[in-house]
N, C-alpha and C positions, 0 to 999 in steps of 0.2 A: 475544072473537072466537069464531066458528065451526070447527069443526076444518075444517082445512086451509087456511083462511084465508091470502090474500097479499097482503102490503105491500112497494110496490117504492120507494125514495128513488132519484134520481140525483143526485150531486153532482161538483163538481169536484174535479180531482186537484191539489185545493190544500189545505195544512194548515190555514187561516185559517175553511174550514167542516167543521172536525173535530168543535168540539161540535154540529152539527146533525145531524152521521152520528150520535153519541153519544145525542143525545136523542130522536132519532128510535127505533133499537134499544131502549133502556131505557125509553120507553113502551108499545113492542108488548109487551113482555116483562111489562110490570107487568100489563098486561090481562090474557097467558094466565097469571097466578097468580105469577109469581116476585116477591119481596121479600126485603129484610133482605141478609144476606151473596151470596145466590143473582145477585141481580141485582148484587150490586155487583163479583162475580165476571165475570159476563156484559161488565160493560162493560169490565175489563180486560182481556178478550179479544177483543174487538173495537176496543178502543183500540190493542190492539199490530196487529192488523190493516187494518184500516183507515189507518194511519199507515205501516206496511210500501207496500201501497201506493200511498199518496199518493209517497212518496218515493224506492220501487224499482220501478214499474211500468213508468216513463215517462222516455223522454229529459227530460234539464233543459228542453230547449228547444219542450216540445208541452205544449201547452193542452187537455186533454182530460176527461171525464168518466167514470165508472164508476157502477152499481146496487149498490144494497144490499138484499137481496128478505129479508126475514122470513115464515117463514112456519110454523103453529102445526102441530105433529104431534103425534102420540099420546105421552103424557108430557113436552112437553117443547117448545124452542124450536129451529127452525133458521134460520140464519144464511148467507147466501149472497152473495158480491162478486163481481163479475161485472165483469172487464173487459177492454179488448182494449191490453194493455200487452207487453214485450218478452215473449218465452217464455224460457220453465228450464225447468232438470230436475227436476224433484222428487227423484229418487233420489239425487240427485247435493249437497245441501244437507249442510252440517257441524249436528250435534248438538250442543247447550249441554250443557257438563260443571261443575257447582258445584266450584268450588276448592279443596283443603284450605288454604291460605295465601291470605295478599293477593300475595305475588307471583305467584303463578299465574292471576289472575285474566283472563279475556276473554270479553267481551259477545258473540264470534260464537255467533250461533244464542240467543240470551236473550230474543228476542221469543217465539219459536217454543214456547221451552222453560213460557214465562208461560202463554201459550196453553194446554197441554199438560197445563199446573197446574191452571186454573181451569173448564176444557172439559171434555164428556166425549168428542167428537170434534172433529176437525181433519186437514183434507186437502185436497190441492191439485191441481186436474186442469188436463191442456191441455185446451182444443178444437180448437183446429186454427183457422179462419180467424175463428172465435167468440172466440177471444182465451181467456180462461182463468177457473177459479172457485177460488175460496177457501171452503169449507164448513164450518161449525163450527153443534156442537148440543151445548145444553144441556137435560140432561133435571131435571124436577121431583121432587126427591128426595120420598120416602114414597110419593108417588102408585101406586092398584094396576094394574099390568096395565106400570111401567115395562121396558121394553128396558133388559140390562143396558149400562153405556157401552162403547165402544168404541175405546180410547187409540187415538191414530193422528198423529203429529207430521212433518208435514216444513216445512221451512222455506221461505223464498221466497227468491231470488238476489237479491244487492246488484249492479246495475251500476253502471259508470263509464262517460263516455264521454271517451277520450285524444284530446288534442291532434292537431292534421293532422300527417301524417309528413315534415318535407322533406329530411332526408337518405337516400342510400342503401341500403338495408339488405340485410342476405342474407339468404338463405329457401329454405325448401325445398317443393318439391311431391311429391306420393307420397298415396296410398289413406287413405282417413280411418279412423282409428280410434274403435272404439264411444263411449268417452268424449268424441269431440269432435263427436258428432252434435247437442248441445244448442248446440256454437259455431255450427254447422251453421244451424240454425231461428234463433237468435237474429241472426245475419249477413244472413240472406232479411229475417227483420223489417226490420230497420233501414235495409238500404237499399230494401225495396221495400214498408214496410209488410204489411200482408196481401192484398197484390196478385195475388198467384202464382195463377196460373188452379187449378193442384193444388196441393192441400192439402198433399199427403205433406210439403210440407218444413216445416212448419210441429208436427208429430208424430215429434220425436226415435226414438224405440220405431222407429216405423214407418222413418226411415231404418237403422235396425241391420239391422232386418228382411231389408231391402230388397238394401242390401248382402251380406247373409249365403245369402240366395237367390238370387245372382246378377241378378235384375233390375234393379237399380242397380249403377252404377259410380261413386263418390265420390271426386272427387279434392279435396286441400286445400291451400291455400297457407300454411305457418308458418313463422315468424321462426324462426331459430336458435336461442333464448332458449324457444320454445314458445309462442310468443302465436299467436294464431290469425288469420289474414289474409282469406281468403277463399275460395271453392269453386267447384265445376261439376261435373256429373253427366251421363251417359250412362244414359237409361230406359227400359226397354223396357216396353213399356202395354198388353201379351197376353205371357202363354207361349208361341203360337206368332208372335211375330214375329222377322223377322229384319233388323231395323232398328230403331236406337235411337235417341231424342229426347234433343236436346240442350238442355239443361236446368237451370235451378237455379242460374246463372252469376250470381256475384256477389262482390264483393269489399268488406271493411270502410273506411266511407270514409278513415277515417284512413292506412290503404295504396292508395290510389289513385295511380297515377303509378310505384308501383314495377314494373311489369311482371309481375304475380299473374295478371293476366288472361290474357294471349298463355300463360302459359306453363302455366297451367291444360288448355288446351285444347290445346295441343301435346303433351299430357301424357295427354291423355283419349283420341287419334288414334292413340297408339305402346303405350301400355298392352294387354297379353293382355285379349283379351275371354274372358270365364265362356263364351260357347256365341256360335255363329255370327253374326256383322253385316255384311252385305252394304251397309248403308249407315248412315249418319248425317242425319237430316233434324232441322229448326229453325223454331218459330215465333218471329219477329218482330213485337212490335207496331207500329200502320201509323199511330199517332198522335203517332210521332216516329222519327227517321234511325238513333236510335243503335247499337240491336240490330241493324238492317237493316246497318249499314256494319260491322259483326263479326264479321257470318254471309261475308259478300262477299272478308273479308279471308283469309279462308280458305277460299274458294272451296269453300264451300256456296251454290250459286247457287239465283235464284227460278226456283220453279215454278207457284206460287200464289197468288192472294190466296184470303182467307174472309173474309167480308163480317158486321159485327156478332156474331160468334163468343161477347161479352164486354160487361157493363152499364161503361155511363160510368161509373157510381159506382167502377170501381176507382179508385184513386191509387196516383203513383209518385212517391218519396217523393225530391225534387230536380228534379223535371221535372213542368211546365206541363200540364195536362191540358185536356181538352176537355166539361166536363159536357153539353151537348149532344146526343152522340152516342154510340150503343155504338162501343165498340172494336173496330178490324178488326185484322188479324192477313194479315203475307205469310210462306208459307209455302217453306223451301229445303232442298234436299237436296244431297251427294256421296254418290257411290261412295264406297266401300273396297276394290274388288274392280272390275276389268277386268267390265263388263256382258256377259252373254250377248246373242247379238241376237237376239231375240222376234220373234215372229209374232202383232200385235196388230189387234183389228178397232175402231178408233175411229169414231164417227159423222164420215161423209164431210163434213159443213159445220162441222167442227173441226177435221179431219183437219189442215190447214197449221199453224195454231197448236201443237196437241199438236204435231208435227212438232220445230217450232221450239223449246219446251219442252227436249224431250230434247235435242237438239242443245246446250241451254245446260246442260245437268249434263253433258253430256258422254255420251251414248247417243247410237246409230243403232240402228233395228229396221224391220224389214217392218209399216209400217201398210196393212193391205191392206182389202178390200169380201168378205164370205164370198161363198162359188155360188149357198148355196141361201138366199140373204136372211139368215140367224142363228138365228133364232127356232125350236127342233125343237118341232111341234105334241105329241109325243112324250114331253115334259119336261115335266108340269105344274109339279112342286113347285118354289118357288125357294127357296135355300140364301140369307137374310136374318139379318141379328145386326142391336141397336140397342142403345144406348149415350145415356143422356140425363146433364147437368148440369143441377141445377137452379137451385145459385148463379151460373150462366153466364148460365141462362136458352139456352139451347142443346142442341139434341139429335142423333143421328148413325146413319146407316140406312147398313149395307154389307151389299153384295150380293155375294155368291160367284158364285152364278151362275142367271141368268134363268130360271124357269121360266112357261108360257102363263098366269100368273097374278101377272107380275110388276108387271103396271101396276095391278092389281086390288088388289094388298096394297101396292104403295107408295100409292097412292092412300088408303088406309085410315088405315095410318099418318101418312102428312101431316095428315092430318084430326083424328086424336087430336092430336097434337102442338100442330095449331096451336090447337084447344077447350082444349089443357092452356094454351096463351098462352107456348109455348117460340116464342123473338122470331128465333133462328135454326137452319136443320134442312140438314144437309148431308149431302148421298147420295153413296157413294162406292161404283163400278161397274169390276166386273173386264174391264180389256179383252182380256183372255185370253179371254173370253165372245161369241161371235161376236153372238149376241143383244144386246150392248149398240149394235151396229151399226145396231140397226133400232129400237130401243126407247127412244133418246136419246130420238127428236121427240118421243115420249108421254113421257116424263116432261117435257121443258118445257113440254108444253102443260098441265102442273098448273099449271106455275107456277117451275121449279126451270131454271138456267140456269148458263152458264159458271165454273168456281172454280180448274180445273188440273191438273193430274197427283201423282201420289203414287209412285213405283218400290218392287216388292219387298214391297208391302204384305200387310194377312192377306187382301186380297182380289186380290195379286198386284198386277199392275201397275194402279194404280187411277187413272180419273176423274173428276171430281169436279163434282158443280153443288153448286149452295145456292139454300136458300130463304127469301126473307126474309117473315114475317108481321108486318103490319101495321108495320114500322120504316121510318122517315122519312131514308134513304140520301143524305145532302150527300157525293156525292163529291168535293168539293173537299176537305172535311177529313178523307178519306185522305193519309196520304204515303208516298211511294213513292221508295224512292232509288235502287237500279239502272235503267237503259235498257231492261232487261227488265220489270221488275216497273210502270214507269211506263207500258211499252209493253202489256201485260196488265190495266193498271187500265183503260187506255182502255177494249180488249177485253169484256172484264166487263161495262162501262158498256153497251157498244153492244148487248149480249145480254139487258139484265137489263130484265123485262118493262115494270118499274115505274118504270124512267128519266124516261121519257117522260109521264109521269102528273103 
């Protein structure tokens, strides 16, 4: 092989093609120079790996595959699994301790520990929606110019998946603790896969973090005994906002029916907040009722839809999906706090709708028409932030406030966006901004059209169009379950340029 050379195997997360993982490793290996004990080293460590796992990565019940990439470095072989199986903690695995006695003896942590023997690295990362890698490197002993090794052991998590719960149980909710932020990630996995638009939940570290800086709020649902049931979170997605995203809601199937859910979120509503929330807002996905009837139940009512926000290719892991179509998402807000009444300038041929909107969270404000048109020829610069996803395939353009060159640089933007082939681009416009008044009609005459209201946002009380490039919109396979929100998708439909096409 050439240095840095890569060989990738995929195989199944079944035991029955273990010597193909096996013979596949111990051939790259002979090539870049290992023989004798070295290689026979090599494969005991990958035989403990590789068989970790086939047998702990993956519900009993998923049929799935993982990579094996070799690839030749300086001195030496690296070893890389690559797959998108439950998350763990790395920090959080028990150490193999060798026994003085047979009575003392136990196998927890004895793969890890082989590993750790026959290696000269070994280490285990998240990725976040990339699912996770197992790294191991053996270097060629004698060779000049070798890296000294670098011991490095952690183990990988044994799961279990427990029977359905159908007695009663007790439980407690309350603030999650550091140590249960990998129940945390592994809870999101299981019931939603790696679905979750944001990653953070899928990055333990990063919920400590998150927690500890007050931008998260973690609450947890645990049995009395300490098992871990399920969670929901409060996010705040800027420093400067003052409303937080409800979020991260999920509960282990095995306690479903115990009431985790309801009382997660009753819980998240009465909890001290770290620094100011003037409200609570919610996406819902629109490719089934069920979030949508959760957010309603607690009268978090619709404000929004977003149109293709998200690629079909996610999945949700118990519920029928749509490959077809991107994912739409309806968006809902509450108060926390008794609303100020605002003096806002909406574009006059939306004016009823917005109108109607706020009236359904529960606001009344002066939507009025400025004197002088909006626009001060006076203001060139506009106050513009953007924000792209790119595993969304989505990007996001807010406007603080208009200045005589705001059609000229949304315009610009749009343009980048849709050449970069981002499949949805949603503009969000301060109607505190008398200029949004007059500046609506140019923006849809790019092309960008009806999406909602937003309250309290970082660009104040905000507006919302979208834009869809080049996606093939079957509004039938939206669903929509309030009277509002079904009354809104009409809406939507009737504004959006490309209906009609």
């Amino acid at each position: 092989m050439h240095d840095r050379d890569q060989l990738k195997l995929t195989v199944p997360n079944d035991l029955a093609y273990y010597p193909i993982a096996r013979s596949f490793v111990r051939e790259v290996a002979k090539m870049i120079g290992f023989d004798g004990s070295e290689l026979n080293q090599i494969e005991v460590g990958v035989e403990e790996a590789v068989t970790n796992v086939m047998k702990h990565a993956y519900d009993a019940e998923e049929n799935s595959t993982f990579d094996i990439i070799c690839e030749q470095i300086p001195a030496g072989i690296k070893i890389v699994l690559k797959e998108k199986g439950i998350p763990f903690d790395p920090e959080n695995i028990p150490s193999y301790k060798p026994a003085d006695t047979l009575d003392d003896i136990s196998t927890s942590g004895i793969g890890v520990y082989l590993m750790k023997a026959v290696l000269d690295e070994c280490s285990f990362h998240n990725l976040g929606t990339e699912g996770k890698e197992t790294r191991l490197i053996k270097y060629l002993k004698d060779k000049p110019g070798q890296a000294p090794p670098v011991r490095h052991s952690r183990a990988s998590a044994e799961t279990s998946e427990p029977e359905v719960i159908k007695e009663k149980l007790d439980f407690d909710i309350r603030l999650m603790d550091e140590h249960e932020a990998i129940e945390v990630s592994r809870c999101a996995y299981k019931s939603h896969g790696y679905s979750f638009f944001d990653d953070h939940i899928y990055y333990p570290e990063r919920l400590v973090e998150l927690n500890k800086t007050g931008e998260m709020i973690s609450a947890v649902a645990v049995t009395r005994e300490g098992k871990f049931m399920g969670h929901a979170a409060l996010l705040y997605q800027s420093p400067e906002d003052k409303i937080a995203e409800l979020t991260f809601v999920f509960v282990n199937v095995e306690y479903r029916g115990q009431g985790a859910f309801n009382r997660l979120i009753e819980f998240l509503f009465s909890v001290p907040k770290p620094r100011e929330m003037a409200g609570i807002y919610a996406y819902a996905v629109a490719n089934h009722i069920f979030t949508q009837k959760a957010t309603a139940r607690y009268s978090i009512n619709d404000c929004g839809i977003l149109l293709a926000t998200s690629p079909a290719s996610w999945k949700f892991k118990g519920i029928a999906g749509d490959p077809s179509q991107r994912i739409s998402v309806v968006l809902s807000f509450k108060y926390l706090e008794t609303p100020k009444r605002l003096v806002l300038y909406p574009p006059e041929h939306h004016k009823e709708m917005i109108a109607k909107l706020y009236r359904n969270i529960g606001a009344e404000h002066d939507l009025v028409a400025p004197q002088s048109g909006g626009l001060d020829p006076a203001q060139e610069q506009s106050e513009i932030e953007t924000s792209v996803n790119k595993n969304e395939g989505c990007a996001e353009i807010f406007v603080r406030r208009c200045g005589s060159n705001a059609a000229r640089e949304i315009r610009k933007l749009l343009r980048d966006y849709c050449l970069q082939q981002y499949a949805s681009i949603n503009l969000f416009l301060n109607m505190g901004d008398p200029a949004i008044h007059a500046l609506t009609r140019e923006f849809e005459e790019l092309g960008f059209f009806f999406a909602g209201i937003l309250p309290c946002a970082r660009t104040g009380d905000t507006f919302m169009l979208q834009y869809l490039n080049n996606v093939d919109m079957d509004y039938t396979k939206v669903t929509a379950y309030s009277g509002m929100a079904k009354e809104m998708l009409v809406y939507i439909h009737d504004h959006d340029p490309n209906a009609s096409i």
